[in-house]
N, C-alpha and C positions, 0 to 999 in steps of 0.2 A: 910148652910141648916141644920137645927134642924136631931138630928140624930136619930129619929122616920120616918123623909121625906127619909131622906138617904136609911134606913133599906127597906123600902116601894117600895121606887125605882127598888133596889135592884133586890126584890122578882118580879120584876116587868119585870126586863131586863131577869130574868133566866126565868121566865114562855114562854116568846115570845120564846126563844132559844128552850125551849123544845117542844114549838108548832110544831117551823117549819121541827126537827129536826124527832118528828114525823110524820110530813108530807110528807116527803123525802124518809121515811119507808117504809110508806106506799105505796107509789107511782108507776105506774105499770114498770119494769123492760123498761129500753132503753127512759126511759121521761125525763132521766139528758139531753141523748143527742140533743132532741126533743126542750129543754126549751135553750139551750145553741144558737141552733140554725143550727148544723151540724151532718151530714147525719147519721146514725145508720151504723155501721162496716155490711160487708155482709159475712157469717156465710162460715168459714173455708170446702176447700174440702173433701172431704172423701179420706183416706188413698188408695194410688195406690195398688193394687193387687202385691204381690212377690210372683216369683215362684224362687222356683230351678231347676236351669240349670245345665245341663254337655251337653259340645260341644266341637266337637277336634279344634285344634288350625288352622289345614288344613283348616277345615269349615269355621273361622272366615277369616283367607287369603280370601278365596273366597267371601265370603261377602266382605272384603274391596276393593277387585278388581274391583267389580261392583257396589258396593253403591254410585249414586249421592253426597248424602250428604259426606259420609265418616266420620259418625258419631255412627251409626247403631252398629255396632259389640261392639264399645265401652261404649254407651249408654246401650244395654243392658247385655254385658258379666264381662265388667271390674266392678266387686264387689265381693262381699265376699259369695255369694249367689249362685256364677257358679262354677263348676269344667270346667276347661279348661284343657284336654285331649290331651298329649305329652308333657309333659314337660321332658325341655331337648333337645328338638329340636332345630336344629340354629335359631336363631331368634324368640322363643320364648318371649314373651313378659314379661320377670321377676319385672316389674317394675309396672303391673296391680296387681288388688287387688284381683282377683279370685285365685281360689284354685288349686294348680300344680296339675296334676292327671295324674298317666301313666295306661295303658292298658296292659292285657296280655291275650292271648287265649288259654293260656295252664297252668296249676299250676305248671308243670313241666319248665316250662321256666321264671315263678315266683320265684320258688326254686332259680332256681341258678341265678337268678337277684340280690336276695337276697344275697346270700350265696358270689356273685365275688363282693357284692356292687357296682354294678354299677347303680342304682338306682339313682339319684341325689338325694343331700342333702335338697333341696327345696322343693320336694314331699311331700303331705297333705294326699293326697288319692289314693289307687289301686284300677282298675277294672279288675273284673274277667270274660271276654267275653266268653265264653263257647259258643260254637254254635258245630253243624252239618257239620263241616269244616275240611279243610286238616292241619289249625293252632290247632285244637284243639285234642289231642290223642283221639284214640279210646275207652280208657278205660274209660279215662275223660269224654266220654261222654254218654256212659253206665251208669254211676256213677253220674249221676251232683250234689247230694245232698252230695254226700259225699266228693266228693272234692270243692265242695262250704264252708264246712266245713273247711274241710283245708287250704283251702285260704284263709278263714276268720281265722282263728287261726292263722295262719303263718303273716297274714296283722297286725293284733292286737299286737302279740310279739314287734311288729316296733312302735308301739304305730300310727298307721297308720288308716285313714277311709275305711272301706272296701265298696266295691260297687260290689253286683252282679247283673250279667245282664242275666241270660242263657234263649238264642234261643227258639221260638217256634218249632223249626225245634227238637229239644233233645226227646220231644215226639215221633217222628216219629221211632228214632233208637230203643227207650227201647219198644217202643210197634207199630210195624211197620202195624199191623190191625186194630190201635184206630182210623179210620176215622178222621174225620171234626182237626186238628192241635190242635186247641184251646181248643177245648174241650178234648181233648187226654191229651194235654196239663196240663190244670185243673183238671185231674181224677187220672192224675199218681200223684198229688202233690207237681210239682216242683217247681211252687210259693212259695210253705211254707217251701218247703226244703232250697230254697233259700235268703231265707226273715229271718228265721231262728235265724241265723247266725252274720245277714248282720247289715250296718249302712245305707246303703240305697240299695231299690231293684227298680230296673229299670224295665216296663213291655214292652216287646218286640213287642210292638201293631201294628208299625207304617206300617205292610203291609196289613192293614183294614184300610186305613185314605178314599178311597174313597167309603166305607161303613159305613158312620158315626152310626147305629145303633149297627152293627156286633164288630165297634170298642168300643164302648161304652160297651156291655155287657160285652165284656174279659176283657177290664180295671176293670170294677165293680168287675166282680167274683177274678178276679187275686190280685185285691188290698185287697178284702176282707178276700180272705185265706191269705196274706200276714203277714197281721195285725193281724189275726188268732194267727199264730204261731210265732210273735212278735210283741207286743202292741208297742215296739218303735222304730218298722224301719220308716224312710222315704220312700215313697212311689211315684216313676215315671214314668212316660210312654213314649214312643218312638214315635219319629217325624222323616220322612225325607220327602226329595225333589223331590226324585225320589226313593220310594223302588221297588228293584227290576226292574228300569228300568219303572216302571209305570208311566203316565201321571198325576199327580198331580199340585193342584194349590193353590195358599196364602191363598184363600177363603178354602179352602178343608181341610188343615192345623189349619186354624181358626176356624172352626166349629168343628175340633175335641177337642182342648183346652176349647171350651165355653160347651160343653157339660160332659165334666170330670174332669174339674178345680177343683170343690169338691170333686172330687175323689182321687185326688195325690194331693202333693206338686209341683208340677214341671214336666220337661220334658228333655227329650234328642233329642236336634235338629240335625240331621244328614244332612249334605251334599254330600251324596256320588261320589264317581266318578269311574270309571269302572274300574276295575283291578282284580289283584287277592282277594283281599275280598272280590268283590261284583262283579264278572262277567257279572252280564245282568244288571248292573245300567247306562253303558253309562254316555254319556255326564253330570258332574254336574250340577246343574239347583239352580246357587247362587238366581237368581231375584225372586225363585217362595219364599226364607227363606225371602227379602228382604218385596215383597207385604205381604207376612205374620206378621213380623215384625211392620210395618206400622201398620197395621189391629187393632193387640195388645196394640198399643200405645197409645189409649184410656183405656187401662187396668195395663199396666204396664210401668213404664217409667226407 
């Protein structure tokens, strides 16, 4: 072939290449698959909803006791996402991925936890349970902001996460005429005194779950002064099964999470059982955390 035909050719085979190459460009998004002959990919789910948990280890027992599947407690506490409460316990589960977390209702029995090291070496996080209680001193509870304080100083020296939780019930000591708990509660300040401090503040809500409106406003004001007076605490709110002995149910539980989920990060699922910390809770009520559970598991897995 004369090498003007050749040159011709040439220009001839690169034009088609760049027609189609064009063409392909152009082409509206998902027509390679269309022209190929097989089905277009069907568009990835949306990211599961994560909360943070803290739940005592006692709790998950109970759930395992009763959960059909026996998958439940594991599915959603072993990550790195839950504080699991007692560690240190026999048979604590040292081998899950959530975070050791022990409990104290007194600073003063904090101190010398500290001070005898008896603490396990495993521990990630302390909680400082302050409540209106025979565990908690009297001065301690006069005082919550200032020894919220110092249990957040004392947790922190440990390079430790500090968690405060204090009781709606602490209103009632320091200002025994403030009416209505919650709002005595929010007036004296002791969400922000507690929030403060903290790495994460838990709100003590969970004995309004069968007032879904009543529970919804304290979460709102209590997270909001929270965050007030620390832009970077974590922010939680209280669940149980039975507070206080009360009839509660999965659905009851679940509508209080879908109405405040924007509000906190998380929650504190409580399974109580009647003893000395919670005298009028009576019998634990594992199945009512389980239908709850269920419920959620179109939101979080």
């Amino acid at each position: 072939m004369p090498l003007l035909d050749v040159q011709r050719f040439c220009r001839w085979i690169v034009t088609i290449v760049l027609a189609v190459l064009l063409l392909a460009a152009c082409a509206p998004a998902g027509s390679g698959s269309q022209l190929t002959g097989s089905p277009s990919p069907s568009p990835s789910p949306a990211p599961a909803r994560t909360y943070t948990w803290m739940i005592a280890y006692s709790a998950v027992q109970r759930l395992e006791q009763v959960d059909p599947s026996d998958t439940l407690a594991k599915t959603y506490f072993d990550n790195a996402h839950t504080y699991l409460l007692g560690a240190g316990a026999p048979n604590f589960p040292t081998q899950w991925h959530s975070i050791p977390t022990v409990t104290f209702a007194s600073y003063a029995a904090m101190q010398k936890a500290f001070a005898s090291h008896t603490i396990p070496a495993s521990v990630k996080a302390v909680v400082y349970d302050n409540e209106a209680w025979s565990f908690t001193p009297a001065q301690e509870q006069r005082q919550p902001g200032r020894y919220d304080q110092l249990a957040a100083e004392l947790v922190h020296e440990h390079h430790l996460i500090f968690i405060a939780t204090p009781a709606t019930d602490l209103a009632h000591v320091i200002n025994p005429a403030g009416g209505n708990s919650y709002q005595n509660f929010l007036r004296l300040g002791i969400a922000g005194a507690a929030a403060r401090y903290a790495d994460i503040y838990e709100i003590q809500a969970q004995g309004s779950e069968l007032h879904t409106s009543t529970y919804v406003n304290f979460v709102r004001q209590a997270a909001e002064q929270a965050r007030a007076a620390n832009a970077h605490v974590i922010v939680l709110a209280g669940l149980s099964t039975n507070p206080g002995g009360q009839h509660v149910t999965g659905e009851d539980l679940y509508r209080a999470v879908m109405a405040t989920q924007s509000m906190v990060s998380g929650y504190w699922l409580n399974i109580p059982a009647g003893g000395r910390y919670c005298p009028r809770c009576g019998t634990p009520q594992p199945q009512v955390a389980i239908d709850f559970l269920k419920r959620l598991s179109g939101q979080d897995q």
